[in-house]
Every structure is written in structure tokens, then in C-alpha cells.
PDB file with one MODEL, atoms N, CA, C and O in Angstrom:
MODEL        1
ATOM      1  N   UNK A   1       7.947 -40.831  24.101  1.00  0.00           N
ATOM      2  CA  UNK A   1       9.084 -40.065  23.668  1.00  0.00           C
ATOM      3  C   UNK A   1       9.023 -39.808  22.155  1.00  0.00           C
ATOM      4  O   UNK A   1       9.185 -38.663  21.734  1.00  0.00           O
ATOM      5  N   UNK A   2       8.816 -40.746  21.398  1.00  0.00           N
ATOM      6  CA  UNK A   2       8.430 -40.546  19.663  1.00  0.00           C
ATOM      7  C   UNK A   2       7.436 -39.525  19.322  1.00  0.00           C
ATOM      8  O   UNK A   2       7.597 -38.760  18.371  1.00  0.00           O
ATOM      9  N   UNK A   3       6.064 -39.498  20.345  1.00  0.00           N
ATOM     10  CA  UNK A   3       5.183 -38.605  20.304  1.00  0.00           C
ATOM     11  C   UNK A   3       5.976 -37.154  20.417  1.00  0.00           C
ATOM     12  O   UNK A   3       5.931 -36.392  19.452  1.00  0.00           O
ATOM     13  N   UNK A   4       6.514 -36.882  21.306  1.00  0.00           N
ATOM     14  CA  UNK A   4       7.018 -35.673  22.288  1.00  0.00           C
ATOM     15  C   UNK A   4       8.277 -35.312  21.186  1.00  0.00           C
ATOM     16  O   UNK A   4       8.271 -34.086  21.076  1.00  0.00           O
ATOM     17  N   UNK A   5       9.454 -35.949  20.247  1.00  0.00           N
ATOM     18  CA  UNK A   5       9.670 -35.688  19.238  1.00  0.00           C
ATOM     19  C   UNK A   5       9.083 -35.184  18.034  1.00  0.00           C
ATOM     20  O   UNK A   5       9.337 -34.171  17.382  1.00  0.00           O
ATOM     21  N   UNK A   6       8.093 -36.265  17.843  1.00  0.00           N
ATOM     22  CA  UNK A   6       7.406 -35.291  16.528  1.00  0.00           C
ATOM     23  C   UNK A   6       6.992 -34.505  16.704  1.00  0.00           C
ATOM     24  O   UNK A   6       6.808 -33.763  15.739  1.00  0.00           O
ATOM     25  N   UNK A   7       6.505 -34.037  18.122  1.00  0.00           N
ATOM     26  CA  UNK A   7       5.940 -32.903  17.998  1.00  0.00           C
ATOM     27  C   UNK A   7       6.916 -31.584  18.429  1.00  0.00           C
ATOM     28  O   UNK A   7       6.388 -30.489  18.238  1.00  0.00           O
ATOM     29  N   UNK A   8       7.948 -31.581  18.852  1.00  0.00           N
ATOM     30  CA  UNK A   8       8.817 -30.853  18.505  1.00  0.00           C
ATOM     31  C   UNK A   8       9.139 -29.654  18.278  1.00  0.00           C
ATOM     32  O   UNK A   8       9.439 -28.826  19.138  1.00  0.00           O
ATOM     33  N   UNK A   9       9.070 -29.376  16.354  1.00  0.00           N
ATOM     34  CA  UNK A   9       8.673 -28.815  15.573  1.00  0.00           C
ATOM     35  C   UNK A   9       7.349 -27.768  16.187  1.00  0.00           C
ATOM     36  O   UNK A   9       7.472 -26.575  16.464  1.00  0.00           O
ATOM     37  N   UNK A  10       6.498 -28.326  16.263  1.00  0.00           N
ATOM     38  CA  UNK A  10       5.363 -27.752  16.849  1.00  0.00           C
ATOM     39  C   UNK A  10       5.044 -27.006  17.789  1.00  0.00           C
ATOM     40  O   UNK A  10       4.275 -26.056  17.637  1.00  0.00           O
ATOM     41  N   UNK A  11       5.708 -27.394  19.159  1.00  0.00           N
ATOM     42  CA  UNK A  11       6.582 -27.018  20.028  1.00  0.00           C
ATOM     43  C   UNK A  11       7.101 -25.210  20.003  1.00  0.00           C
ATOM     44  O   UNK A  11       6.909 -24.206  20.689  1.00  0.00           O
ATOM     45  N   UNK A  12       7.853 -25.597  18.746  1.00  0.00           N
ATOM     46  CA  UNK A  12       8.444 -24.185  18.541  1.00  0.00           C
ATOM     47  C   UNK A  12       8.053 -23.287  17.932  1.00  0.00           C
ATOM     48  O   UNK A  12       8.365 -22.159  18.313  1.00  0.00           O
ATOM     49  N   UNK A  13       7.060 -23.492  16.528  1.00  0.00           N
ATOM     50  CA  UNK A  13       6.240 -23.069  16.183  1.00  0.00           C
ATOM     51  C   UNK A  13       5.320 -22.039  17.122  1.00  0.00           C
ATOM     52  O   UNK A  13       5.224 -20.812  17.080  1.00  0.00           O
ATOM     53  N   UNK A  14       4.670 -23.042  18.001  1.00  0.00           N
ATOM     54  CA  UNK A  14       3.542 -22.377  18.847  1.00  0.00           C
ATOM     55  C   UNK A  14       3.860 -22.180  20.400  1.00  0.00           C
ATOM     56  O   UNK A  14       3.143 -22.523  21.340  1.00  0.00           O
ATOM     57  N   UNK A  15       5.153 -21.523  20.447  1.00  0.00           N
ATOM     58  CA  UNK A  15       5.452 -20.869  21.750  1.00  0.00           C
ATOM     59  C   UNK A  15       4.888 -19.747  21.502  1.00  0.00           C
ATOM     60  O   UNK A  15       3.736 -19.820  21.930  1.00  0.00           O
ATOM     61  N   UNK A  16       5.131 -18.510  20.930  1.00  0.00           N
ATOM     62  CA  UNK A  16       4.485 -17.473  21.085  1.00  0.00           C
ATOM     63  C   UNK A  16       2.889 -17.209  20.918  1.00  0.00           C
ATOM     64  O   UNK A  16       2.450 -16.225  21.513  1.00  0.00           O
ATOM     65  N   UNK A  17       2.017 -17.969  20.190  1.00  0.00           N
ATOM     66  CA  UNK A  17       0.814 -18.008  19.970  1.00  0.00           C
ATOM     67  C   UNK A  17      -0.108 -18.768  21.704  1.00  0.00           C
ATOM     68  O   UNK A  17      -1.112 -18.331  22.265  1.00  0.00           O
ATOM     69  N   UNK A  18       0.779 -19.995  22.091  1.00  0.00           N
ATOM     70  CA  UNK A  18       0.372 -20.351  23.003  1.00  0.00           C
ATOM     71  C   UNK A  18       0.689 -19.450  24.576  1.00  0.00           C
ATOM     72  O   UNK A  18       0.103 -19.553  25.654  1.00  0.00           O
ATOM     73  N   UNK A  19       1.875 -18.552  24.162  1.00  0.00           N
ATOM     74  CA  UNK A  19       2.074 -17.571  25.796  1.00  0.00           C
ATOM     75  C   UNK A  19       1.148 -16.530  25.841  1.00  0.00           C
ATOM     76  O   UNK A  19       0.818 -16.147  26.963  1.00  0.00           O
ATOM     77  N   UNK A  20       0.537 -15.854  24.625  1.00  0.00           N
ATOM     78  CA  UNK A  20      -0.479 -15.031  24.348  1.00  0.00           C
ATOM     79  C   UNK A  20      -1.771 -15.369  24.554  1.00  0.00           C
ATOM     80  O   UNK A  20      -2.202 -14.929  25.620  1.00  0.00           O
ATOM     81  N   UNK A  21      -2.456 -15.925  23.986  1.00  0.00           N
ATOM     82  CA  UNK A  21      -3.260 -16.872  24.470  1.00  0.00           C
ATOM     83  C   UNK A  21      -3.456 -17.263  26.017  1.00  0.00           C
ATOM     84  O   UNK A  21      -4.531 -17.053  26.580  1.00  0.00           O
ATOM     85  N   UNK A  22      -2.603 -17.714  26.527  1.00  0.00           N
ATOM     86  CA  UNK A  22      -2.866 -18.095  27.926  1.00  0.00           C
ATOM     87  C   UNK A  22      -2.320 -16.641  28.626  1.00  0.00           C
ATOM     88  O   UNK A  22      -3.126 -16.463  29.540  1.00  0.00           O
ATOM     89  N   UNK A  23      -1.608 -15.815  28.642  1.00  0.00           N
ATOM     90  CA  UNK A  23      -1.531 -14.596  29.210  1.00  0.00           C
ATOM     91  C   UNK A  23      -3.095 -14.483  29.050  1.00  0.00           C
ATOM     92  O   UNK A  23      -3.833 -15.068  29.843  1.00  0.00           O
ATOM     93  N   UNK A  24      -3.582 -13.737  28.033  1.00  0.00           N
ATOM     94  CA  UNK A  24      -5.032 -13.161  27.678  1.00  0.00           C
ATOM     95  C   UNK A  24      -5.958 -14.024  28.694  1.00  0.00           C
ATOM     96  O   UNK A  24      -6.893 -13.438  29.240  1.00  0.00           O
ATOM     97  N   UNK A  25      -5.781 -15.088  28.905  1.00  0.00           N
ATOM     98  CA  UNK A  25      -7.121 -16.107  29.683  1.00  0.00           C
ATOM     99  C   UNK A  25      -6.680 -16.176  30.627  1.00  0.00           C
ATOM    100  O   UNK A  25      -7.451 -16.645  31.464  1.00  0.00           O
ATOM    101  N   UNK A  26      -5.192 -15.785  31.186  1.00  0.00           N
ATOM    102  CA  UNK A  26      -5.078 -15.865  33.010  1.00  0.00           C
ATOM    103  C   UNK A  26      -5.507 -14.458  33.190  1.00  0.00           C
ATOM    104  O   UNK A  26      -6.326 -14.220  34.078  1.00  0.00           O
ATOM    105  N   UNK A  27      -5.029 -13.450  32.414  1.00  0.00           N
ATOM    106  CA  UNK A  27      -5.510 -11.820  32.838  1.00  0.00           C
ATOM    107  C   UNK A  27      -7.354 -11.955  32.996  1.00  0.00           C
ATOM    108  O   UNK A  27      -7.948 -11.077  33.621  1.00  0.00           O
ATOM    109  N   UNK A  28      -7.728 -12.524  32.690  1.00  0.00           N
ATOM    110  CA  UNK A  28      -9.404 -12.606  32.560  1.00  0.00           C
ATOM    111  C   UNK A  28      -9.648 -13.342  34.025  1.00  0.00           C
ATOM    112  O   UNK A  28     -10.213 -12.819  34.985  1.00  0.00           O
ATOM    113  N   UNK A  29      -9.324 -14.118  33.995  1.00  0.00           N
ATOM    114  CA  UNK A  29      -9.711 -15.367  34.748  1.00  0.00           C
ATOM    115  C   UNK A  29      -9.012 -14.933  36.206  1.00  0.00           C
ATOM    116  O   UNK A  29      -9.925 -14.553  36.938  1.00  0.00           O
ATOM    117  N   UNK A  30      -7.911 -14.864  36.793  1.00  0.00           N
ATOM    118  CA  UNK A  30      -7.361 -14.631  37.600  1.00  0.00           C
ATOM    119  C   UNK A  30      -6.117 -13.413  37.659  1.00  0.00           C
ATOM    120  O   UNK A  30      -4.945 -13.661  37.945  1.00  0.00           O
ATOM    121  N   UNK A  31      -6.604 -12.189  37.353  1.00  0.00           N
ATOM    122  CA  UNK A  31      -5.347 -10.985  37.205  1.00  0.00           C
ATOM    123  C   UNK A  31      -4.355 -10.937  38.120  1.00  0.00           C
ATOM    124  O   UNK A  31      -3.153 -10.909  37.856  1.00  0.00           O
ATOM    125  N   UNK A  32      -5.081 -10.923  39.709  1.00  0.00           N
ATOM    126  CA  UNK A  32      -3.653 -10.989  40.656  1.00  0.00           C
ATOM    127  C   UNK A  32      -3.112 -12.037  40.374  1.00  0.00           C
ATOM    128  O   UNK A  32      -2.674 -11.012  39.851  1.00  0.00           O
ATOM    129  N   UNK A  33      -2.683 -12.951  40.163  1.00  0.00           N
ATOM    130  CA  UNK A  33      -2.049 -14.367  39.887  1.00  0.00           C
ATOM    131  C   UNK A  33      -1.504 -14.457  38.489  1.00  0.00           C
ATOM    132  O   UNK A  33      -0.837 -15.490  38.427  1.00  0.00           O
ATOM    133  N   UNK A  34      -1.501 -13.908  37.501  1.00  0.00           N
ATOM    134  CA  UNK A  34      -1.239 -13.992  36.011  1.00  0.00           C
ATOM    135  C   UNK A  34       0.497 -14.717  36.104  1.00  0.00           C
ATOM    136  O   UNK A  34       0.754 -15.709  35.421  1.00  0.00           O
ATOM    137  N   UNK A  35       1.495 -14.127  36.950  1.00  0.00           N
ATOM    138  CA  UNK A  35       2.527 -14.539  36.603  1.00  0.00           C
ATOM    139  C   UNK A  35       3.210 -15.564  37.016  1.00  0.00           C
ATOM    140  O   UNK A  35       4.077 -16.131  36.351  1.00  0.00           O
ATOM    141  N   UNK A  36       2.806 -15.905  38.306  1.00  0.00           N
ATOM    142  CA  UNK A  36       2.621 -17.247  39.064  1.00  0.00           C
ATOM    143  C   UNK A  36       2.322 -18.621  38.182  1.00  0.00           C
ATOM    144  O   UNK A  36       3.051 -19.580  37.929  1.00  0.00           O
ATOM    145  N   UNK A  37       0.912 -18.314  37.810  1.00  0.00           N
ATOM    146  CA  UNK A  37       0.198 -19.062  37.352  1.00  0.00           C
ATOM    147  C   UNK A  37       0.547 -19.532  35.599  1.00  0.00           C
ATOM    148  O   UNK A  37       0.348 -20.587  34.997  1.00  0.00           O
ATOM    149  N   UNK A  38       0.985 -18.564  35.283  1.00  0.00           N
ATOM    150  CA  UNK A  38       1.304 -18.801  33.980  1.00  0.00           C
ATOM    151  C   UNK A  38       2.650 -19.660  33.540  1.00  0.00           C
ATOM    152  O   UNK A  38       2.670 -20.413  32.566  1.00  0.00           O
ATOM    153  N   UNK A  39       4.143 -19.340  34.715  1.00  0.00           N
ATOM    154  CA  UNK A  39       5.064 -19.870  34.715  1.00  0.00           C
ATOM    155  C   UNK A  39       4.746 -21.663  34.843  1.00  0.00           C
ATOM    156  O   UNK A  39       5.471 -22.538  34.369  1.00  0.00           O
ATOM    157  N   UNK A  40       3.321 -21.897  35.702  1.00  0.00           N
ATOM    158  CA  UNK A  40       2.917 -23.058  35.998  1.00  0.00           C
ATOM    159  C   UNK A  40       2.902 -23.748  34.877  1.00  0.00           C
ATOM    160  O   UNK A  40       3.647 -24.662  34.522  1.00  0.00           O
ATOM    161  N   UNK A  41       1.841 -23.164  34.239  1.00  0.00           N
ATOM    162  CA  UNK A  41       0.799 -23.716  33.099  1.00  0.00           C
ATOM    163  C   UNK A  41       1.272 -23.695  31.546  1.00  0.00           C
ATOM    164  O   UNK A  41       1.023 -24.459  30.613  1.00  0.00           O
ATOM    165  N   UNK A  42       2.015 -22.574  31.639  1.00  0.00           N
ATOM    166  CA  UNK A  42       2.627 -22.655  30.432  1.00  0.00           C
ATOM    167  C   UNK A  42       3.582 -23.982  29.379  1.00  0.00           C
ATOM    168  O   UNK A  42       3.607 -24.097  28.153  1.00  0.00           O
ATOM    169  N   UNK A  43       4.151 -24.673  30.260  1.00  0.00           N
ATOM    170  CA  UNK A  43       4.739 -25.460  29.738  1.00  0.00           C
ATOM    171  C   UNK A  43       3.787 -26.724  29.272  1.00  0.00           C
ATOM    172  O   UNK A  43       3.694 -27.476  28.302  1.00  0.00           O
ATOM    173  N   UNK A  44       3.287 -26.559  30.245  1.00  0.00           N
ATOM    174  CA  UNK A  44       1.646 -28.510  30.459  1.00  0.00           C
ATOM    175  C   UNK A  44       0.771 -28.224  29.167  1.00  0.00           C
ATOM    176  O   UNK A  44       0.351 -29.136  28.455  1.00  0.00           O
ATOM    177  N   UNK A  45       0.477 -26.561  28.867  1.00  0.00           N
ATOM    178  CA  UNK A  45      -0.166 -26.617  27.703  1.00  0.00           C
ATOM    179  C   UNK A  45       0.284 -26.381  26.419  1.00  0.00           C
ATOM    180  O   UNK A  45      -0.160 -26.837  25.366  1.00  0.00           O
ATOM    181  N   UNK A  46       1.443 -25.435  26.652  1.00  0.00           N
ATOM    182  CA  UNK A  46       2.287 -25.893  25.573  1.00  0.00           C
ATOM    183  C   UNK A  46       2.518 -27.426  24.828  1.00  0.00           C
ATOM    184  O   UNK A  46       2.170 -27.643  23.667  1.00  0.00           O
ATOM    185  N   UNK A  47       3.059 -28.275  25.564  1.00  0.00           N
ATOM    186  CA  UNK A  47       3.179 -29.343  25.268  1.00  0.00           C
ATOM    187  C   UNK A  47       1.786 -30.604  24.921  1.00  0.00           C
ATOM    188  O   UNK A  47       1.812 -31.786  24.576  1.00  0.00           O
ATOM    189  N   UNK A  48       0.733 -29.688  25.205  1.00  0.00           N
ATOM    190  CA  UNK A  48      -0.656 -30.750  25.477  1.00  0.00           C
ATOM    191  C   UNK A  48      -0.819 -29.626  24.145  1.00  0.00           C
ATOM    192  O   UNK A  48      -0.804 -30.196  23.054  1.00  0.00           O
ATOM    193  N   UNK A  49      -0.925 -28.583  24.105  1.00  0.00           N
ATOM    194  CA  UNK A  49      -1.502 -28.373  22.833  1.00  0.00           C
ATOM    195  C   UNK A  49      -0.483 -28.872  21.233  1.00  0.00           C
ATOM    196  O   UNK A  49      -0.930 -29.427  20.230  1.00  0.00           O
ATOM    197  N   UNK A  50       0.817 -28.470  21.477  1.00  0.00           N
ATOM    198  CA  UNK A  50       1.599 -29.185  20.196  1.00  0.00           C
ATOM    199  C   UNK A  50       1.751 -30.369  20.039  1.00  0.00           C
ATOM    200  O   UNK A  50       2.018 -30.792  18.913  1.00  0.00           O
ATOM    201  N   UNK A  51       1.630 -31.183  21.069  1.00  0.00           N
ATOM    202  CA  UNK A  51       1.017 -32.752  20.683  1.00  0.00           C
ATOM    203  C   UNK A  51       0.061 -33.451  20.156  1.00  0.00           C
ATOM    204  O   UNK A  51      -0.005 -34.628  19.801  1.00  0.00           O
ATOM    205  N   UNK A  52      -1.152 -32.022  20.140  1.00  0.00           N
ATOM    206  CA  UNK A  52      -2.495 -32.370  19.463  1.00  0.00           C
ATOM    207  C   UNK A  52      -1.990 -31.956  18.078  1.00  0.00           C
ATOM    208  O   UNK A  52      -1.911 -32.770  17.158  1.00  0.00           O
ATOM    209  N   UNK A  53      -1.630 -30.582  17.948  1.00  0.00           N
ATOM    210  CA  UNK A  53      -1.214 -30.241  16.724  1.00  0.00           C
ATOM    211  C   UNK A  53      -0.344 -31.174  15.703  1.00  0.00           C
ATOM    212  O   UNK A  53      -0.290 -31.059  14.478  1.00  0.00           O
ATOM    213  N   UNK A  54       0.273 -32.055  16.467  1.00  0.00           N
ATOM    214  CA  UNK A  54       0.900 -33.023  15.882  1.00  0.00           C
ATOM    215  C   UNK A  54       0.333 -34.275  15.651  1.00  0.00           C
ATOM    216  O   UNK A  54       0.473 -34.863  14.579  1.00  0.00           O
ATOM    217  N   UNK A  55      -0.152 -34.613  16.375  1.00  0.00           N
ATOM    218  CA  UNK A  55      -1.285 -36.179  16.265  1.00  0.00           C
ATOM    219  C   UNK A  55      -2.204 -35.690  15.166  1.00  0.00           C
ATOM    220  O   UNK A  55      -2.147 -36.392  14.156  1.00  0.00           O
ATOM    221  N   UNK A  56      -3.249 -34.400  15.088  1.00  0.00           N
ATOM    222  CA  UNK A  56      -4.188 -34.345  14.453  1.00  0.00           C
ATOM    223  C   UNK A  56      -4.133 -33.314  13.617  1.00  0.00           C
ATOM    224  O   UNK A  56      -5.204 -32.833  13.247  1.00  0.00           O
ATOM    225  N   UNK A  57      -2.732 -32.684  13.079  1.00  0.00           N
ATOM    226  CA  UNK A  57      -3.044 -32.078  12.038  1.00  0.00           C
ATOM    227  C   UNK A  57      -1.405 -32.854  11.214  1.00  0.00           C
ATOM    228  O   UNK A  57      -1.411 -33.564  10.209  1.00  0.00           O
ATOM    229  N   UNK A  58      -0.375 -32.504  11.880  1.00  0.00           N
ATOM    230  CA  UNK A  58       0.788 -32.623  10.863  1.00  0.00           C
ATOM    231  C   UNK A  58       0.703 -34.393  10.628  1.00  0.00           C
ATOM    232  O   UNK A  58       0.636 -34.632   9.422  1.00  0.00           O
ATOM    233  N   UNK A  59       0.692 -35.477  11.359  1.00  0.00           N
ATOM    234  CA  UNK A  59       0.517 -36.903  10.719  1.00  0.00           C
ATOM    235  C   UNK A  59      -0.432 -36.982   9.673  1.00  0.00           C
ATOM    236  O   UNK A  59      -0.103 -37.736   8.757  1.00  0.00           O
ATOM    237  N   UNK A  60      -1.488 -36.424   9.566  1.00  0.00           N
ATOM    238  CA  UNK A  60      -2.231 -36.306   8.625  1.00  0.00           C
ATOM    239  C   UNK A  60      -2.355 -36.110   7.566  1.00  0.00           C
ATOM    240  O   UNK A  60      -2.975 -36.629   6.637  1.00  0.00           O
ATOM    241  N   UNK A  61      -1.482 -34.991   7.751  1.00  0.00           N
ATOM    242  CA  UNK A  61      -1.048 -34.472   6.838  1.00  0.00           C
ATOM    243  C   UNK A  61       0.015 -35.104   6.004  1.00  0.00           C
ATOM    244  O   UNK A  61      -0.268 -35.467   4.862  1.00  0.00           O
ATOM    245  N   UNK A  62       1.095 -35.248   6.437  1.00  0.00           N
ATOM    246  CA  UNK A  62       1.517 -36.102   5.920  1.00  0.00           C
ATOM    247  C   UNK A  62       1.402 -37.354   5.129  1.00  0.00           C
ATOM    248  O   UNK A  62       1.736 -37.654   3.983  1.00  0.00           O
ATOM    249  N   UNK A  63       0.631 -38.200   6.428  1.00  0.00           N
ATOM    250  CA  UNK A  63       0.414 -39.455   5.559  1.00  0.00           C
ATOM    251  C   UNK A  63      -0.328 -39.212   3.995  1.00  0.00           C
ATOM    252  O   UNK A  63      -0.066 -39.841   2.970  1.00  0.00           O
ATOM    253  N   UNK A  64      -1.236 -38.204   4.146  1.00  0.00           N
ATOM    254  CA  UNK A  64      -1.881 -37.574   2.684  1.00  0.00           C
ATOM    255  C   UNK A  64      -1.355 -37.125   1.656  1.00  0.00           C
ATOM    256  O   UNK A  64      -1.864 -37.180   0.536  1.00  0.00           O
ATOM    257  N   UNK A  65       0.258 -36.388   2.073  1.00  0.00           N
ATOM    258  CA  UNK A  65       1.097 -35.898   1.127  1.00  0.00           C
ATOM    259  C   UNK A  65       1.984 -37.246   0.412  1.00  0.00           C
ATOM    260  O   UNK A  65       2.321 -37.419  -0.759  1.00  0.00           O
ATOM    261  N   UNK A  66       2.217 -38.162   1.728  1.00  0.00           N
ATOM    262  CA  UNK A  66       2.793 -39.275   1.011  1.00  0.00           C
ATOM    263  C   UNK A  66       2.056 -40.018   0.038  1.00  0.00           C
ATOM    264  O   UNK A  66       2.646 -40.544  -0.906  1.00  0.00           O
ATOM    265  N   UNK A  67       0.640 -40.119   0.203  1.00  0.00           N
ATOM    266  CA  UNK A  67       0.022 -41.500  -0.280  1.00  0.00           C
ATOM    267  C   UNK A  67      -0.103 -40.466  -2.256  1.00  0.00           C
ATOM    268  O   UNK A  67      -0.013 -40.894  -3.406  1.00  0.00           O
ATOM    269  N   UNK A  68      -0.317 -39.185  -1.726  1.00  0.00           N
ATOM    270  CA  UNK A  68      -0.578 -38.258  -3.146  1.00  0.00           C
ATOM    271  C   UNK A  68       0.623 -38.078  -3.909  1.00  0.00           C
ATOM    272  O   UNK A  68       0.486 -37.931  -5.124  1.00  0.00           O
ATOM    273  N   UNK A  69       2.031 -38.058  -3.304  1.00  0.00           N
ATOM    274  CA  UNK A  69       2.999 -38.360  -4.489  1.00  0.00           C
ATOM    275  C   UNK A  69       3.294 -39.746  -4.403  1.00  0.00           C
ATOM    276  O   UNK A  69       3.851 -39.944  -5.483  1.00  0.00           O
ATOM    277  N   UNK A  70       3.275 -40.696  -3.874  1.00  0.00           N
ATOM    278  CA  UNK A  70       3.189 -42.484  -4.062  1.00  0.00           C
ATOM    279  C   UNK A  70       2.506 -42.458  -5.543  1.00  0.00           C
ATOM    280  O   UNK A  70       3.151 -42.690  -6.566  1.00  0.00           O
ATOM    281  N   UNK A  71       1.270 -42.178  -5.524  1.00  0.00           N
ATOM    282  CA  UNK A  71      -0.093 -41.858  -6.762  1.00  0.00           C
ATOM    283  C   UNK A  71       1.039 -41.559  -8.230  1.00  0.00           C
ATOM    284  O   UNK A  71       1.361 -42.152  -9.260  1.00  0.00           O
ATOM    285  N   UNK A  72       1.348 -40.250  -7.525  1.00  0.00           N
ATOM    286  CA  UNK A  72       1.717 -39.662  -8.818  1.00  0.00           C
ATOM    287  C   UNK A  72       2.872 -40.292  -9.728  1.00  0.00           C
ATOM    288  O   UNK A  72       2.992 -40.395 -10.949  1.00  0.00           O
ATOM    289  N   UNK A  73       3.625 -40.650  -8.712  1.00  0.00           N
ATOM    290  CA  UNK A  73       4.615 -41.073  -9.327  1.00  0.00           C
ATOM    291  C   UNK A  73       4.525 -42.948 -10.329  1.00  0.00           C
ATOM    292  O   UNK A  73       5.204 -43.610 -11.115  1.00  0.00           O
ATOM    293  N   UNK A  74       3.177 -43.033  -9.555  1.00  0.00           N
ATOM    294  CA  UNK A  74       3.073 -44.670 -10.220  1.00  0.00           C
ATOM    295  C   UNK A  74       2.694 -44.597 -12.298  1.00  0.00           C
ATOM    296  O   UNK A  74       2.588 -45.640 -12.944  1.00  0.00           O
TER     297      UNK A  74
ENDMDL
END
């Protein structure tokens, strides 16, 4: 649940980048099925991709922004 919070943010960010994206790769991959399939999938990767985005870019980030004004301020 802490995971699925922080990532959140992210979440909302990358709704539209992630429905585009997977539209474009169900129209390729399976055209008769695009809307079916997408109502499926959309949410599992939504959430599997802004959880990565959050584990491996924004903590990172962070912890880097913290430790660089910690620095500065000493």
C-alpha cells in the first residue's frame, strides 16, 4: 500500500502516455480486439508501469536531492 501511494503521483502523470502507447500496441498486435482488450490491460499496466517509475526513477531521485541539500546546507 506505501508502494501504490507513492506512486500515485505517477499514476496520474502517466495516464495519457500509458493509454497511447498501449492503444498503438493493441492496434498492431490484435486490431479486432483493441477495445476489449485494452479496458483489460490498461489498468495492470498502468499501475506496473508507475510503480517502476516510482521505485526507479522518483526515490532516487529524491534520496539524491535530499542527501545534495543535507551537503549544502552543512
Amino acid at each position: 500500500m506505501l508502494i501504490l501511494g507513492g506512486a500515485s503521483y505517477a499514476i496520474y502523470l502517466m495516464q495519457y502516455p500509458v493509454r497511447n502507447m498501449l492503444s498503438i500496441l493493441l492496434t498492431h498486435v490484435m486490431p479486432q480486439r483493441t477495445g476489449s482488450a485494452s479496458a483489460v490491460l490498461y489498468p495492470l499496466v498502468l499501475i506496473a508501469f508507475s510503480t517502476g517509475v516510482f521505485l526507479w526513477f522518483e526515490e532516487p531521485t529524491r534520496r539524491g536531492l535530499r542527501r545534495w541539500f543535507a551537503r549544502r546546507e552543512a
